[in-house]
N, C-alpha and C positions, 0 to 999 in steps of 0.2 A: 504493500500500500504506500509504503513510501515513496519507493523510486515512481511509484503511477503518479504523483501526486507534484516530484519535484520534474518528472518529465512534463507535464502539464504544464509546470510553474516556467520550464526551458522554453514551450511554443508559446508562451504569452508572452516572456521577457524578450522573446528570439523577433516576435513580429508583431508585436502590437504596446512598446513601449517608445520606440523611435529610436532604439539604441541601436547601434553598428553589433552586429554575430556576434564579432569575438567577446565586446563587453558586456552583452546577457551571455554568455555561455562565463566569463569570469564571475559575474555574480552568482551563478548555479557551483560553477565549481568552490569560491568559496565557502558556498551556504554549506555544501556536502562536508567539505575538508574539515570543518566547526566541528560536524555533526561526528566524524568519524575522530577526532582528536580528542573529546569530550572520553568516546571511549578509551582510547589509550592511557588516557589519566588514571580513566579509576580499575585498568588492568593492572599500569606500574603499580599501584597502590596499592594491589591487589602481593604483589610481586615484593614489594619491599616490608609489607605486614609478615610476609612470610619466612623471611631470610632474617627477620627482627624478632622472630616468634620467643619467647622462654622455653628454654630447653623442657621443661617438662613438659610445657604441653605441643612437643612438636610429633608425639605417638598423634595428638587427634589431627594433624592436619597432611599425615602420611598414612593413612588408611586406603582402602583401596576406591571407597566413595570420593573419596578427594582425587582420587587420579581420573576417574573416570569423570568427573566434574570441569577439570581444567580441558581435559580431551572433548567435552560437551563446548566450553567455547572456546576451540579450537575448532571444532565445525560450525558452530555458527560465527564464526569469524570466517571461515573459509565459502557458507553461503552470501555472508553482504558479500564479498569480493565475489562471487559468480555473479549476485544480482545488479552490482555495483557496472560490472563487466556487461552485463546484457543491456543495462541504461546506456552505456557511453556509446555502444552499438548502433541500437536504437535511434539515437540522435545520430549520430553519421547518418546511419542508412536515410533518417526524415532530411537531413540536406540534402544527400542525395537527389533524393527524387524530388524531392522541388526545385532545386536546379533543371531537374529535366523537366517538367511541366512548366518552367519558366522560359525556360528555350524553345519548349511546342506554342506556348502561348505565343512567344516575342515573335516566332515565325510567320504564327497563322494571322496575326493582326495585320505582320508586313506584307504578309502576298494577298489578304481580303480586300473585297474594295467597299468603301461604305462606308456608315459610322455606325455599326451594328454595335448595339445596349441590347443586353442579356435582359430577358423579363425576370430573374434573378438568378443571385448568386450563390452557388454552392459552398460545401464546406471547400472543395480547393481550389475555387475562385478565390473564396476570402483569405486561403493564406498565400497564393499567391501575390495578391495586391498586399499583404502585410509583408510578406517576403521584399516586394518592391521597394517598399518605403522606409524598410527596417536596414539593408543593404544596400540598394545602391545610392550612388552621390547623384544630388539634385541636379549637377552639369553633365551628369554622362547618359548615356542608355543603358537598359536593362542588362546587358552583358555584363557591366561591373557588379552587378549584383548575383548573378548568374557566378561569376569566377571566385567571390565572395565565397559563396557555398561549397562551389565544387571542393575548391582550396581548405577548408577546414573540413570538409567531409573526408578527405583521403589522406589528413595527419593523422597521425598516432595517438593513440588515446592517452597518453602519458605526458603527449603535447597540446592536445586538447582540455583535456581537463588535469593540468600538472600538480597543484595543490593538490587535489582529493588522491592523483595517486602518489605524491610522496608521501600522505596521509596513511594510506590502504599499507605502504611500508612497513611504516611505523606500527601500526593495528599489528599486524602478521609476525612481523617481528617481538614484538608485548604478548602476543597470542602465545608464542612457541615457547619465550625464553620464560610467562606462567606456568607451562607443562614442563617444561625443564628442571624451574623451582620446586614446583609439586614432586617431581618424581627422584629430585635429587636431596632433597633439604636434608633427610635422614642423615646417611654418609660423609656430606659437606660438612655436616654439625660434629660428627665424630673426626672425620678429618682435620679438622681444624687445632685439636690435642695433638697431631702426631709426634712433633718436632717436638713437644714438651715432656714426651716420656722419658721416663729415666732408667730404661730400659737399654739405650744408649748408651750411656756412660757407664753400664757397668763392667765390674772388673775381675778378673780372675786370678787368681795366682798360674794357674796353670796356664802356660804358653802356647799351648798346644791351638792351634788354628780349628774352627768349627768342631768344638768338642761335642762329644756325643750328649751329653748332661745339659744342654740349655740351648733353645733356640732350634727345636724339631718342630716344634710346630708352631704355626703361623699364631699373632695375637687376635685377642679375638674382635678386636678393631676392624682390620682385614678381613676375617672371617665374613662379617656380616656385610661389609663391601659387599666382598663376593655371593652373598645367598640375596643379598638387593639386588645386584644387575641381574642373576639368574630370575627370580622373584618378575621384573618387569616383564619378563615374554608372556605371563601370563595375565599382564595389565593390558596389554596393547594387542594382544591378540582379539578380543571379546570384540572390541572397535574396529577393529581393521578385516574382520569376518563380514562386518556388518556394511553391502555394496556398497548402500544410500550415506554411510556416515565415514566410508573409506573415500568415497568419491569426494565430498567435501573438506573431509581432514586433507588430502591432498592439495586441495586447489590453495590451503594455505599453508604448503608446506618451501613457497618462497623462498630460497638463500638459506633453508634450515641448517647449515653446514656451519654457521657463520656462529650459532648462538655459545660452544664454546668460548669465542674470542676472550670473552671475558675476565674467566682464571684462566688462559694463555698466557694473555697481557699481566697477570700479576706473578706468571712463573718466571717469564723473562725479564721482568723489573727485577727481582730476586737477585739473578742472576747479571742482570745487568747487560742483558742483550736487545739488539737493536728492533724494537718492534714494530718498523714498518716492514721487518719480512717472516711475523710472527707465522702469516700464513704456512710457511715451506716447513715450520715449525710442528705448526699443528698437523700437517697431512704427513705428515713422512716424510716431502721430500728431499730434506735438508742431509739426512742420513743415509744414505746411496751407499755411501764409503766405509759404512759400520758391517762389519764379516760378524753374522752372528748370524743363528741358528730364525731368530725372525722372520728375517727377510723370506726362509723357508713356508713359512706359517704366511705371510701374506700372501704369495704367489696362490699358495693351495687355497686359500680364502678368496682372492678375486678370482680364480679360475671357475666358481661355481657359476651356473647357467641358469637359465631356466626358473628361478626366483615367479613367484607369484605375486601380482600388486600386494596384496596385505602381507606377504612376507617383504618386499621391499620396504612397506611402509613401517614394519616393525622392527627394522634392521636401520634403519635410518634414525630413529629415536634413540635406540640402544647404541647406534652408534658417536650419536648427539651428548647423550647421560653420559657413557663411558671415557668419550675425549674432554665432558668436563670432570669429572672425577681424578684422573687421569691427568691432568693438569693441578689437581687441587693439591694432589697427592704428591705430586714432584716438586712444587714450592715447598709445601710445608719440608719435604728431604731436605731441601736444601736450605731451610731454618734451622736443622736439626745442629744444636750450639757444639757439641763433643761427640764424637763417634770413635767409640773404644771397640777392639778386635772383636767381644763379643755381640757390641750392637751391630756390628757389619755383617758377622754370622745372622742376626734375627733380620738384619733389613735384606739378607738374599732370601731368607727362607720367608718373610712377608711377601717382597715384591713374585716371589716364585709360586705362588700362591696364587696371587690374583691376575698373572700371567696365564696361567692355567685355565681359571677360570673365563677370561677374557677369548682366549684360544675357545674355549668350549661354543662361545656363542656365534662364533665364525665371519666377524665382523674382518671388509677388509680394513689392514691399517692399525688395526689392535693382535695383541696387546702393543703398544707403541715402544718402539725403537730404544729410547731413552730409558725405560723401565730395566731394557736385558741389560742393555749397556751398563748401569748402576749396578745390579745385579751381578756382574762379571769382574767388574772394579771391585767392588767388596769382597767377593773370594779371593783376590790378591792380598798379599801378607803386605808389610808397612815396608818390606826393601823390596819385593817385586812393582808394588805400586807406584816406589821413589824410581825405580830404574826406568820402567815404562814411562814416567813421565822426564824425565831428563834427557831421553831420546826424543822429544819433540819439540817442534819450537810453538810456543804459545800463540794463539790467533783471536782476540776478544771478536772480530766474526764469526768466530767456529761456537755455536753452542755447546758443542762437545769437548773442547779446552775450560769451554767455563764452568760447566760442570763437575769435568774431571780436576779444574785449578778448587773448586769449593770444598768437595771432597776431599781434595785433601790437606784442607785447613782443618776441615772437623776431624780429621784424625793426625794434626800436628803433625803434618809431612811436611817439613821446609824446600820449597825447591829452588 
């Protein structure tokens, strides 16, 4: 009802205010862009209640009604943007053709002889003559008004109506990074302790490298990491079964690749890397040169085919959760103030853990790169670690020097 209502509101502003096209169609696109920002507010709002929640009560807003609620607008954010989409249509295709009924008009007038007056006027008589007077200049003929049309009927709707779709952006992007929040707040909250355990620093007398007595199995920090990401296949499955609610959750699934960026950007501040090429960061593709048993596990993970839309569509979230997690989790590593030979033993057997699990769910790209790479570095003793790095020359471009240079601060390797 609405778009019926602001499409209405476009042919009265378009031909019966005296305004030139593109200025009733600025004022529609305003009006819209209002309408749709109004919402984005009170999604961020929605989004920062949640990241602010008191840990105790953040079991009620991680249940599984809560996920399937944020996934609810997720699709209806994803049908304004269809409906949004069939308006901007709509209005091209109505220039359109009044353009050409203004061209049949402007012809049959020029070749008739006579002063033939209509005993009346139809409805597209009348928006022709409004078409006339609303576009073209006083000093020309009808042509200008005619090119008028054509000319904004076959831009792009993004140039047509630019507000509302930077607008429909912002919506889609608020949309995803609420389901993001919803389905990640859990882990994030637990995450965010890692680097403060003191689990780290502790000490043994015994010299012995990965002893059998501490550090076999994973914390149970990690643990539930891991039975969360597992856990979501059966959140996102139920919606993504469902044609009528997959078709729409897609059509707002926009740039969803992008909503990581966020703990990205606070892993490479950490570290102190350059984050206009955080992208190459977050996908893998900065790590080409890293010889590790991964690279194995990606190949076999994108080589899979044949993927069903609601499996696409549940591998894309999973893979959305995971690369922030995933991110949240290698800051915080790199917070971590002292790393004694035993915390190094429990940080391979953690990260080896949710490696595993990440492999399980068959995401290309995970488990990421940076995970093994840590992971490999810690089962080096404190002179194999010194001599690996003293064969190389330091690159504050390399993420993987600044990593390996952080490292081995927290374990008091001078190099």
């Amino acid at each position: 009802m609405l778009f019926s209502f602001i499409a209405a509101l476009t042919r009265f502003e378009l031909f019966n205010c005296g305004y030139w096209a593109p200025n009733a169609l600025s004022t529609v696109d305003v009006l819209l862009s209002r309408h749709v920002d109004e919402i984005v507010v009170m999604i961020n709002a929605l989004s920062k209640s949640i990241l602010n929640v008191d840990v105790n009560k953040l079991s009620s807003i991680s249940d599984e009604q809560s996920f399937q609620s944020s996934l609810d607008i997720l699709k209806n954010v994803g049908a304004l943007k269809r409906d949004i989409s069939i308006f901007m249509g709509q209005v091209s295709e109505h220039m359109r053709s009044l353009s050409t009924r203004m061209a049949k008009a402007k012809e049959y007038h020029t070749t008739s002889k006579g002063n033939y007056m209509p005993e009346e006027l139809s409805a597209h008589d009348i928006h022709l003559l409004l078409a006339k007077f609303a576009c073209a200049n006083k000093h020309e003929d009808d042509r200008i008004g005619i090119e008028i049309l054509v000319s904004l009927a076959e831009k792009e709707h993004g140039i047509l109506f630019p507000e509302l779709s930077m607008s429909m952006r912002k919506l889609i992007h608020s949309s995803q990074t609420f389901v993001c929040d919803i389905c990640s707040i859990l882990p994030r909250n637990s995450i965010r302790s890692f680097s403060t355990l003191t689990v780290w620093s502790n000490y043994s007398n015994d010299d012995s490298f990965m002893a059998e007595s501490f550090g076999n199995l994973p914390q149970t920090l990690i643990t539930q990491i891991g039975e969360h990401l597992l856990s979501l296949v059966q959140i996102f499955e139920p919606f993504a079964l469902d044609p009528a609610a997959l078709s729409l959750g897609n059509t707002a699934m926009e740039n969803i690749s992008d909503i990581p960026l966020t703990s990205w950007n606070e892993f490479v501040e950490t570290i102190g890397y350059d984050q206009d090429r955080i992208q190459n960061i977050m996908s893998g593709n900065a790590f080409s040169d890293l010889d590790s048993a991964i690279s194995a596990i990606h190949l076999e993970n994108e080589n899979d085919e044949g993927d069903t839309p609601s499996t696409l569509f549940c591998n894309q979230w999973l893979d959305v959760i995971s690369s922030t997690l995933t991110a949240a989790l290698l800051n915080q590593t790199m917070k971590i103030p002292k790393l004694s030979r035993m915390g190094c033993e429990q940080l391979v057997v953690d990260f080896g853990y949710l490696m595993n699990v990440l492999s399980a769910l068959g995401l290309s790209n995970h488990p990421h790169q940076l995970l093994n790479h840590i992971a490999e570095v810690s089962q080096l003793s404190d002179d194999e670690f010194k001599a690996r790095l003293v064969q190389k020359t330091f690159d504050l471009e390399n993420v993987v020097d600044l990593v390996d240079r952080r490292l081995a601060q927290m374990r008091n390797i001078s190099l």
